[in-house]
C-alpha positions in Angstrom: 0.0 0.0 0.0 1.3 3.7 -1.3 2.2 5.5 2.2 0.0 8.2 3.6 1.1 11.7 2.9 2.9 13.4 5.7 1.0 16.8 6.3 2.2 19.8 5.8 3.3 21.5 9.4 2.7 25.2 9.0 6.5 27.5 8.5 8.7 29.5 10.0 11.3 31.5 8.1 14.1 29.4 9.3 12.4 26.7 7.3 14.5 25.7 4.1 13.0 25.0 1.0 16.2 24.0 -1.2 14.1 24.0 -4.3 13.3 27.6 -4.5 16.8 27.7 -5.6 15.3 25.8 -8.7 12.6 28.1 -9.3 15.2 31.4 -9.1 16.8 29.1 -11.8 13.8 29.2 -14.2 13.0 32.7 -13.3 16.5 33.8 -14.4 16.6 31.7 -17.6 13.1 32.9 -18.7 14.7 36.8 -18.4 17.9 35.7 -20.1 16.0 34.2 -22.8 13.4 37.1 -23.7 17.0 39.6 -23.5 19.1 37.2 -25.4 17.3 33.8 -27.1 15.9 36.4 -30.2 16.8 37.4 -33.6 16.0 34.1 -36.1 13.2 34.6 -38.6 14.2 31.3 -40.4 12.9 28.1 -38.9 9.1 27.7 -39.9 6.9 26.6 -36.5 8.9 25.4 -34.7 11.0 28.7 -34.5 7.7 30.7 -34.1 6.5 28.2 -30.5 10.3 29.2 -29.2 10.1 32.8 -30.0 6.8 33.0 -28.8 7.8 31.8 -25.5 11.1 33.0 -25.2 8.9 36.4 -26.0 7.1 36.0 -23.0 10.6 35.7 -20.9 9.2 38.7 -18.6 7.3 36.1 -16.9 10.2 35.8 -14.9 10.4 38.6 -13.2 6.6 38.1 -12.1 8.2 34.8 -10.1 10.9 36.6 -8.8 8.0 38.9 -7.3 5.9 36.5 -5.3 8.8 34.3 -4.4 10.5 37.6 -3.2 6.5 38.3 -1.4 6.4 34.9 -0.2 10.0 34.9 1.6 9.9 38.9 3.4 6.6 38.4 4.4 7.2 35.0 6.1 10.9 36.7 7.7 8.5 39.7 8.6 5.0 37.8 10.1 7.8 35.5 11.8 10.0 38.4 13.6 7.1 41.2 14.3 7.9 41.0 17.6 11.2 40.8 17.7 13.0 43.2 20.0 14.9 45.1 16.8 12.1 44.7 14.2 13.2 47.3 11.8 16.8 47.8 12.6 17.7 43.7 12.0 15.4 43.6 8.8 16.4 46.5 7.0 20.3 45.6 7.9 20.4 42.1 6.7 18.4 43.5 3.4 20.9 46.2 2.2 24.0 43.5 3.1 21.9 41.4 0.5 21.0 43.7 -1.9 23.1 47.0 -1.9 26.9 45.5 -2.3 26.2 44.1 -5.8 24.6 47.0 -7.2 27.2 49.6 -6.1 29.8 47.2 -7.2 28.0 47.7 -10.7 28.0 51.9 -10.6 31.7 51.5 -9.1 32.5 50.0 -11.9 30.9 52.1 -14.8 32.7 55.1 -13.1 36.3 53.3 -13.4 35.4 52.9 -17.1 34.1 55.8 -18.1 37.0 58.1 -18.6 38.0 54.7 -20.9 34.6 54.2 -22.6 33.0 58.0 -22.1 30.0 56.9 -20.8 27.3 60.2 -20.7 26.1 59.8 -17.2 22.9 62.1 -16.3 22.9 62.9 -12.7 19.3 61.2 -12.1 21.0 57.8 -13.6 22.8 57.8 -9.5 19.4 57.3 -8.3 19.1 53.8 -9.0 21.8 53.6 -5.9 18.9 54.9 -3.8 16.5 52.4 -5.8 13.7 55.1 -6.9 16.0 55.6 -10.5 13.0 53.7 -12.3 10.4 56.4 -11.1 12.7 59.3 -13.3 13.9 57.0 -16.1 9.9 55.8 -16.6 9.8 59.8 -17.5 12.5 60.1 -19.2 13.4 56.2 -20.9 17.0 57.9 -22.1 18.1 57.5 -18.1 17.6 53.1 -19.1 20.8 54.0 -21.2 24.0 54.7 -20.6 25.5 56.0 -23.9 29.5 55.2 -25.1 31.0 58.2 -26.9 34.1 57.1 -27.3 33.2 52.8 -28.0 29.6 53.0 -28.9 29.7 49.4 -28.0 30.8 49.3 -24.9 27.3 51.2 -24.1 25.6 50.1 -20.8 22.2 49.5 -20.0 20.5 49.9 -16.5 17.3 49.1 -18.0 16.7 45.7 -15.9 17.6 47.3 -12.7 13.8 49.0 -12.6 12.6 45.5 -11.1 15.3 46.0 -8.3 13.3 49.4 -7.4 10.3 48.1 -7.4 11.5 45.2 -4.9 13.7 47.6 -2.8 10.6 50.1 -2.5 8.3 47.4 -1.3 10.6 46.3 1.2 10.4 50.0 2.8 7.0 49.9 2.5 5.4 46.1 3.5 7.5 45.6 7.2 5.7 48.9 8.2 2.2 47.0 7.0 2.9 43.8 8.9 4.6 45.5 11.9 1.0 47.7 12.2 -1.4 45.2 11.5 0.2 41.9 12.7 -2.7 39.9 13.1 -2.3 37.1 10.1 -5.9 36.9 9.1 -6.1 41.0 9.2 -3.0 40.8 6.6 -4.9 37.9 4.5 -7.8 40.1 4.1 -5.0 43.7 3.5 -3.1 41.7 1.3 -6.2 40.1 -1.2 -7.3 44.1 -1.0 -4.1 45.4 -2.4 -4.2 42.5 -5.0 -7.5 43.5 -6.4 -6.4 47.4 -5.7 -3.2 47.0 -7.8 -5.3 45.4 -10.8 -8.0 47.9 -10.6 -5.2 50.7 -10.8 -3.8 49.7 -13.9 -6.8 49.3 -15.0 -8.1 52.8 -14.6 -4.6 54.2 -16.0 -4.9 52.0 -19.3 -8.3 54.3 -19.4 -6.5 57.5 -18.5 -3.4 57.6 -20.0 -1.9 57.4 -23.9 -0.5 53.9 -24.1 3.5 55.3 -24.8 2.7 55.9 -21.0 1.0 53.2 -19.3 2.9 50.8 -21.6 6.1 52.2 -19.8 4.5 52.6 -16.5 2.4 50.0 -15.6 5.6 47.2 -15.9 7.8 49.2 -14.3 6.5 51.2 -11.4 5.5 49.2 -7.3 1.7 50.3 -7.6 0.7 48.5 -10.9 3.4 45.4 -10.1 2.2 45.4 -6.2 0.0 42.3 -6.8 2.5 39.9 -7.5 4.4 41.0 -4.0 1.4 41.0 -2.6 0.3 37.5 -3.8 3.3 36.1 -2.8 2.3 37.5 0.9 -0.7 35.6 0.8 0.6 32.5 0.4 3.1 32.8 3.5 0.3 34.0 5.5 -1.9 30.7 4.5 1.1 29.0 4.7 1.1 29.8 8.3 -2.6 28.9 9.6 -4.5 25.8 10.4 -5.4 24.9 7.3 -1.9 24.9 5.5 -2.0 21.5 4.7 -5.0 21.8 2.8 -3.2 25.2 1.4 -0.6 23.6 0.2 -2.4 20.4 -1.2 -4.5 22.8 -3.7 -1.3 24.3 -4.7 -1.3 22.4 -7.9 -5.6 23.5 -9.2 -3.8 27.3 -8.1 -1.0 26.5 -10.7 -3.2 25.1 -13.3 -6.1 27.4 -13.2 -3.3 30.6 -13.3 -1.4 28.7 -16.0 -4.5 28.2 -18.3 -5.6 31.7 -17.6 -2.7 33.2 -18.9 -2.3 30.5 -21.8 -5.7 32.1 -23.0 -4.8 35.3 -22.5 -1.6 34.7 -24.7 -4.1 33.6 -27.5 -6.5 36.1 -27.2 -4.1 39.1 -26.5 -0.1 38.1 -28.2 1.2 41.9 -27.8 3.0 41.5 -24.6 2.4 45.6 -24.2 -1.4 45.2 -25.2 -3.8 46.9 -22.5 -5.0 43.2 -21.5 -1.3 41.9 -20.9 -0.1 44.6 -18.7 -3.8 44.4 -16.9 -5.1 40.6 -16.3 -2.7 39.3 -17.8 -0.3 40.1 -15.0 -2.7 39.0 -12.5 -3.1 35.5 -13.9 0.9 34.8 -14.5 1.0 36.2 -10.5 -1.7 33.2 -10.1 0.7 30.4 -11.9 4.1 31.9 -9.9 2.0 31.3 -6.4 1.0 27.8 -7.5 4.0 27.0 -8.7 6.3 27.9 -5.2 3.8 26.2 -3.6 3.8 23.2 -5.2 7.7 23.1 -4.9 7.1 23.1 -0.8 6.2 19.7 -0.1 9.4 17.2 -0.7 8.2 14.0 -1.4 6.6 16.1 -4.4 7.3 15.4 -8.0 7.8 19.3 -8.2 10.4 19.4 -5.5 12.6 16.9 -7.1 12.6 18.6 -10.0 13.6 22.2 -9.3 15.4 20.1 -6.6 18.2 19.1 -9.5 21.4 20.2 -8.4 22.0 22.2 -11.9 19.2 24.3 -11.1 20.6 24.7 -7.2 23.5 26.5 -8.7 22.2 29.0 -11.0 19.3 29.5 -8.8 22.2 30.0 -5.7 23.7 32.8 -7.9 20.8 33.7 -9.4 20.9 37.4 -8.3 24.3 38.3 -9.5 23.3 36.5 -12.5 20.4 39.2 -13.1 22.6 42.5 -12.6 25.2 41.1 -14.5 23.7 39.6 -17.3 22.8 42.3 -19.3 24.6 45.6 -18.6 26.8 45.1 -22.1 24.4 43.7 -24.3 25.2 46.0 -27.0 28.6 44.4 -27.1 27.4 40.9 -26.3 25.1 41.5 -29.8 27.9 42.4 -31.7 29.7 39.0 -30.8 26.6 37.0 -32.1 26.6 39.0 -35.1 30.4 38.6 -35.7 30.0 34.7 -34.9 27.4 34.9 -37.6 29.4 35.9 -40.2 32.0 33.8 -39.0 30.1 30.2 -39.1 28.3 31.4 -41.8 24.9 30.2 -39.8 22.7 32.3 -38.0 21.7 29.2 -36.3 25.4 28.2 -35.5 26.2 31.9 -34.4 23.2 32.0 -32.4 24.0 29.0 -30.2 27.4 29.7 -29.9 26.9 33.2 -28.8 24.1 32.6 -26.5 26.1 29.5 -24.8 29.0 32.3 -24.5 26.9 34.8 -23.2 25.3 32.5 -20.6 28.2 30.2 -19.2 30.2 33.8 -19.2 27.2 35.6 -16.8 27.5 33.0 -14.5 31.0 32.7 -14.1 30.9 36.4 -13.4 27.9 35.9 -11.0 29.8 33.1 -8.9 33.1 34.9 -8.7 31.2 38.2 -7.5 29.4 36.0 -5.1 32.3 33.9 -3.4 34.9 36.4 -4.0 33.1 39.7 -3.3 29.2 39.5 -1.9 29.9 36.5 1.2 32.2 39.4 2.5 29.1 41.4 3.3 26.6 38.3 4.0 29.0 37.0 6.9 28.6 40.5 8.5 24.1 39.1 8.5 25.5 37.4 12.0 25.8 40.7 13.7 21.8 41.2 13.2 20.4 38.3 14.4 16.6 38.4 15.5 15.6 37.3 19.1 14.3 33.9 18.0 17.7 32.9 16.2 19.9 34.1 19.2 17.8 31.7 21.7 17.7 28.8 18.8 21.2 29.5 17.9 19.3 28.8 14.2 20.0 30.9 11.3 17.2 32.2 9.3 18.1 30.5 5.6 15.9 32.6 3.6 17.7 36.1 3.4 20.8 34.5 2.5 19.4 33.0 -0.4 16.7 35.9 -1.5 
């Protein structure tokens, strides 16, 4: 006889879930893939079902969203009453986030008396994570021009999702540290979820679309409901009934996954007024049933975003996303001279993506171990109250 499911104990956020590692892996790739996996016309069906969901590659970010919504809220529900609230979160955040990204500008200053790279004094701001609210205005700021080697131009244009995140982590522990009560945040958070739709909603009716096309991706109030969502599910996650939360995991996935199958159909502009709307919605609807579906271990879910290659990109998964596409200008100009060179767009193509990719990563593991565990270590010094009596550290930080 099969064995009876073990149920499924409700979290803390010292819990480890190794295969969200797996599911930072996919989120990753699909962002890589929409920035990178384009450019063939030649290839009949086949090549139009890859470019059609390599198109879609901004899906990824969505993940990121409610798995980044799913971990903070759990760290923050889990620590409200800790003794240092604020001061711990907001300490172990910036030695996670900040080091990377000024490591990035520090960088683009050494080289641009080499390069002459036209900084605008606004482009800074992305240091203080609100650059995305003055480069929506003015989409120039996204670029950061090469007079001397146009090639060597740099892009900042990905780092609007890390504003979005950064902004929301100012803004949600206040929420949980004022409310506190779980099923007062369940009801907050499916609010703000409905809110966020219904905003973007009213701006696709107010505004020209060369606005809200640029806005409504880019900008915390129209992208709140996939944070939010992922709040949600830590909050079920943590009641009486997360066994049964967790078992419907898989009809969340499927419904959200059909829904936004159809909406692909129905609506294949990815800047359509129905894709930045519902569409959004319904992708934040897969990403929730996905993560939770990973949860459970004896799951065939877990096992796979449990394979060890996906461990490791997902493990350096960040890095991987700053890096990745800062000198795509130049990293175009290698597919296009592999091109010529094999004579094959198809040849050039794979080559130059495989270079592009295995080079990213290289880069992203050598700024982790060499560079970023300098600052994690110092995570030790900011301890909550629960980990000092446990002498158990919280996993998830480290690895969001």
């Amino acid at each position: 006889m099969p064995s009876a499911r073990l149920p499924f104990r409700a979290i803390d956020f010292k819990t480890r879930f190794p295969a969200l590692d797996g599911i930072r892996a996919l989120a990753v790739t699909m962002v890589f893939a929409l920035h990178f996996g384009g450019g063939g016309t030649h290839g009949g069906s086949i090549l139009k079902v890859v470019n059609a969901v390599r198109d879609r590659g901004g899906a990824g970010v969505d993940i990121f969203f409610v798995l980044s919504g799913f971990l903070i809220t759990g760290i923050l529900f889990d620590t409200r009453h800790d003794s240092q609230y604020f001061k711990r979160f907001f300490a172990r955040r910036s030695l996670r986030i900040f080091p990377i990204v000024y490591l990035l500008f520090a960088i683009l200053a050494i080289l641009t008396p080499i390069v002459g790279y036209q900084w605008h004094w606004q482009q800074t701001l992305f240091l203080l994570y609100v650059g995305n609210l003055f480069a929506n205005a003015n989409f120039e700021l996204y670029l950061l021009r090469s007079v001397a080697h146009p090639v060597a131009e740099g892009t900042l244009a990905h780092l609007w999702s890390l504003c979005v995140e950064e902004q929301f982590y100012l803004v949600w522990p206040i929420v949980v540290w004022l409310i506190r009560d779980r099923a007062k945040l369940l009801w907050t958070s499916f609010g703000l979820v409905v809110l966020a739709l219904l905003v973007r909603i009213a701006a696709v009716e107010a505004w020209p679309p060369e606005v809200w096309q640029v806005w409504l991706p880019r900008s915390l109030p129209f992208r709140l409901d996939d944070l939010v969502m992922g709040a949600i599910l830590a909050l079920l996650l943590r009641g009486p009934a997360a066994d049964m939360v967790q078992r419907s995991m898989k009809w969340v996935f499927l419904v959200g996954l059909a829904g936004t199958l159809l909406s692909y159909h129905f609506s294949p502009d990815s800047n359509s007024a129905w894709a930045l709307t519902g569409q959004m919605t319904l992708i934040g609807v897969a990403a929730v049933g996905l993560i939770g579906m990973t949860l459970r271990a004896e799951s065939w879910v877990y096992a796979v975003f449990n394979l060890r290659p996906l461990q490791i990109l997902g493990k350096y998964s960040y890095g991987f996303y700053v890096w990745h596409i800062v000198w795509g200008r130049a990293w175009i100009e290698v597919l296009i001279y592999l091109t010529k060179r094999f004579h094959s767009t198809a040849i050039g193509g794979i080559v130059s993506l495989t270079l592009t990719f295995v080079t990213t990563f290289v880069v992203a593991k050598l700024c982790y171990d060499l560079y970023e565990v300098k600052f994690l270590k110092w995570k030790y010094k900011f301890e909550y109250d629960s980990e000092l009596r446990e002498h158990k550290t919280a996993f998830a930080v480290d690895g969001n």
